[in-house]
ROFIFI-614387 format. One record per residue (C-alpha): residue number from 1; residue in three letters; z, y, x. Coordinates in steps of 0.001 Angstrom, whole numbers. Layout:
NUM/Ala/Z/Y/X
...
REM end
This chain:
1/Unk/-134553/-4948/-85693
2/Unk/-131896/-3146/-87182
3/Unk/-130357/5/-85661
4/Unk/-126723/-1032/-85182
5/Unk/-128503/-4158/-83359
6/Unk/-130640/-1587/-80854
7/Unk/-127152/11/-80149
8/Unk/-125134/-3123/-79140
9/Unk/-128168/-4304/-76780
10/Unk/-128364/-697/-75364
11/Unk/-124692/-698/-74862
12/Unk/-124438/-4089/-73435
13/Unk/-127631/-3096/-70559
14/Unk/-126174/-2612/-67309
15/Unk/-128718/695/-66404
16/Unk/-127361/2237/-69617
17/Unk/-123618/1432/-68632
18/Unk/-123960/2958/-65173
19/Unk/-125721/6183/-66665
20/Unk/-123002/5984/-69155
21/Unk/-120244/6089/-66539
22/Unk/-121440/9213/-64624
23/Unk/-123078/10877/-67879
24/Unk/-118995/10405/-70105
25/Unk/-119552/13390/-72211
26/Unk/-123124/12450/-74030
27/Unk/-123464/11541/-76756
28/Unk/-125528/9521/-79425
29/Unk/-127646/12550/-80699
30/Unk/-131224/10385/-82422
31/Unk/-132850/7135/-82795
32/Unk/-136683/7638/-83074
33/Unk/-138877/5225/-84183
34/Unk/-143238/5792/-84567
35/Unk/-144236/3278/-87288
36/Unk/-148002/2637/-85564
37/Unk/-149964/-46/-83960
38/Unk/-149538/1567/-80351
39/Unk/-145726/1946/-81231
40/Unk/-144643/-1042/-83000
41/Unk/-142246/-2522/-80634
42/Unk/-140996/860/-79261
43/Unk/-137666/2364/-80334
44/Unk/-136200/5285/-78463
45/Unk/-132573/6580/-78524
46/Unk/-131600/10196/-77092
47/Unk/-128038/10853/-76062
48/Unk/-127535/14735/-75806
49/Unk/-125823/16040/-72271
50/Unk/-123585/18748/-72016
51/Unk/-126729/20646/-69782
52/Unk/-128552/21155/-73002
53/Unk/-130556/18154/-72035
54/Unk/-131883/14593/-73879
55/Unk/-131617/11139/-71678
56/Unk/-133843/9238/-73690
57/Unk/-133769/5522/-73715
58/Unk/-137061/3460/-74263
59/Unk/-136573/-318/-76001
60/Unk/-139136/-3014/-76410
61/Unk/-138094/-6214/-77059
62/Unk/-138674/-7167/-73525
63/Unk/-136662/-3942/-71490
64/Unk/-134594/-1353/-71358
65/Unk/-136143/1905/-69447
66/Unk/-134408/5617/-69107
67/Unk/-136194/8311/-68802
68/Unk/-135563/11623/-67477
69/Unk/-133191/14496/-69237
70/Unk/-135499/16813/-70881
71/Unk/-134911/20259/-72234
72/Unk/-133490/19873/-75905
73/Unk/-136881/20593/-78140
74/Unk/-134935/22772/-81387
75/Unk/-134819/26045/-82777
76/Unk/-132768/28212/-80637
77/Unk/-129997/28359/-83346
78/Unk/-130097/24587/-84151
79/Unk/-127047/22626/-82889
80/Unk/-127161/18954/-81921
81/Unk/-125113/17102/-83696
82/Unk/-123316/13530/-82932
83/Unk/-124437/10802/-85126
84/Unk/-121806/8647/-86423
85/Unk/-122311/5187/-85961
86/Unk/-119873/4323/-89045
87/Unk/-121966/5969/-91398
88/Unk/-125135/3588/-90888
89/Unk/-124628/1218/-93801
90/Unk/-128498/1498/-94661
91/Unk/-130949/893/-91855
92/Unk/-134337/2357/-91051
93/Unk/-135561/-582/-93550
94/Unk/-134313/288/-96392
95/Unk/-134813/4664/-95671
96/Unk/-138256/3653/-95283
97/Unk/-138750/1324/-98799
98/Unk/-137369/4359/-100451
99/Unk/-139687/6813/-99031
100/Unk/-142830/4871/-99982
101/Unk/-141739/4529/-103270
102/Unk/-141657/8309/-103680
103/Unk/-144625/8716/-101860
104/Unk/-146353/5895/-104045
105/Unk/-144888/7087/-107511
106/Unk/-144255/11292/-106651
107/Unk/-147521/11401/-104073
108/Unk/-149968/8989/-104423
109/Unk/-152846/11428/-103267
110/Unk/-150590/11594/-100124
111/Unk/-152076/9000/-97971
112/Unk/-149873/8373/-94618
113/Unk/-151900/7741/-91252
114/Unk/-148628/8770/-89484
115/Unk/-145262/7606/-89892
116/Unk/-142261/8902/-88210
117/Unk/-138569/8065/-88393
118/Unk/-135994/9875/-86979
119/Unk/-132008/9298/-87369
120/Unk/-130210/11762/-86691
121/Unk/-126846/14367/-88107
122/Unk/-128035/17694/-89547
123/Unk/-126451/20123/-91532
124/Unk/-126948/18267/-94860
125/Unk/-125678/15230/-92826
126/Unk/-126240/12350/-91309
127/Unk/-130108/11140/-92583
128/Unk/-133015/9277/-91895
129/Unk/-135344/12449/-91259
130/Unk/-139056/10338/-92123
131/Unk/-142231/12753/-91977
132/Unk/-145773/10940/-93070
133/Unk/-149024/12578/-91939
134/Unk/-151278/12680/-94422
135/Unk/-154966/11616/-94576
136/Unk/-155073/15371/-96620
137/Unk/-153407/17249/-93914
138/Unk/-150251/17654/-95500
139/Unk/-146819/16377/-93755
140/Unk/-144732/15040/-96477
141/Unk/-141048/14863/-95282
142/Unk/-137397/13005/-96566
143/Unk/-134600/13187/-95652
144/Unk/-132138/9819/-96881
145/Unk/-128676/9361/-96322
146/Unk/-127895/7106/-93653
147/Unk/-124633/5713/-95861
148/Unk/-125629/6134/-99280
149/Unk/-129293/5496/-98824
150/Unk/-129548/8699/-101088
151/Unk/-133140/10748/-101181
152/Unk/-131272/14770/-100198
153/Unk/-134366/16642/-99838
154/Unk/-137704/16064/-100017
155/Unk/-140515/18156/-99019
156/Unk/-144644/18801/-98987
157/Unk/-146140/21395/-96960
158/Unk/-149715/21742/-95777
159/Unk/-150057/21044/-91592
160/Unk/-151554/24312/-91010
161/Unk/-148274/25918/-92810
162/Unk/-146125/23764/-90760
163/Unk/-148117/25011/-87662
164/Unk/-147045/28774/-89104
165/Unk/-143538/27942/-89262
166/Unk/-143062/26037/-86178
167/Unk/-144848/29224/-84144
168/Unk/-143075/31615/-85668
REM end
């Protein structure tokens, strides 16, 4: 299903319209997506509240569910940023074609057991922020435009390093 799709049917649930109502001032912050077995049906969308907090919203293709507003899980100097429902013109699809054809041609040796897709606005703007774990214990990350379908950044960096820098 493509993401503009999950929006409309989130927008059109009555739950979602009623939280909308008393919650005015969130916003769309990230659409998250796990591409497993477990997962496959399973799309979550966070809206960000003005209490530092995440409403998340669970979809399968058979309900709508809310769950409870977290604490925001970021850096403490990391701001959360609005995504920009204009500047979808490529969906998770076509971010995720063009990360495994990096992976196959730049990382073969790189063999995913993990795949996760997050949409969301950064700094470097508004991308498709797709990590693989790797069967070698490496998380090999992109980050695609979500208008141009352009590859910004892409990095490799062992799991245990990522541990470091996540810690620290």
């Amino acid at each position: 299903m493509e993401i503009k799709d999950l929006l409309e049917r989130l927008k059109n649930d009555k739950k979602f319209k009623d939280w909308k109502k008393k919650n005015e001032k969130s916003f769309l912050a990230h659409v998250f997506k796990c591409l497993d077995d477990s997962n496959i049906d399973e799309w979550q969308i966070g809206f960000y509240n003005k209490d530092d907090t995440i409403t998340t919203f669970t979809l399968t293709p058979s309900e709508i569910t809310s769950g409870s507003s977290d604490e925001v899980f970021k850096r403490p100097d990391a701001r959360i940023l609005e995504l920009d429902e204009g500047k979808i013109k490529i969906d998770i699809t076509n971010a995720l074609e063009t990360a495994e054809k990096i992976q196959n041609t730049e990382y073969k040796q790189e063999i995913p057991f993990k795949i996760i897709a997050i949409l969301q606005r950064l700094d470097i703007g508004q991308i498709y922020n797709i990590t693989y774990v790797t069967q070698s214990f490496n998380i090999l990350n992109f980050k695609i435009d979500s208008c141009t379908g352009k590859l910004l950044k892409k990095t490799l960096t062992p799991l245990m390093e990522f541990r470091k820098k996540e810690k620290g």
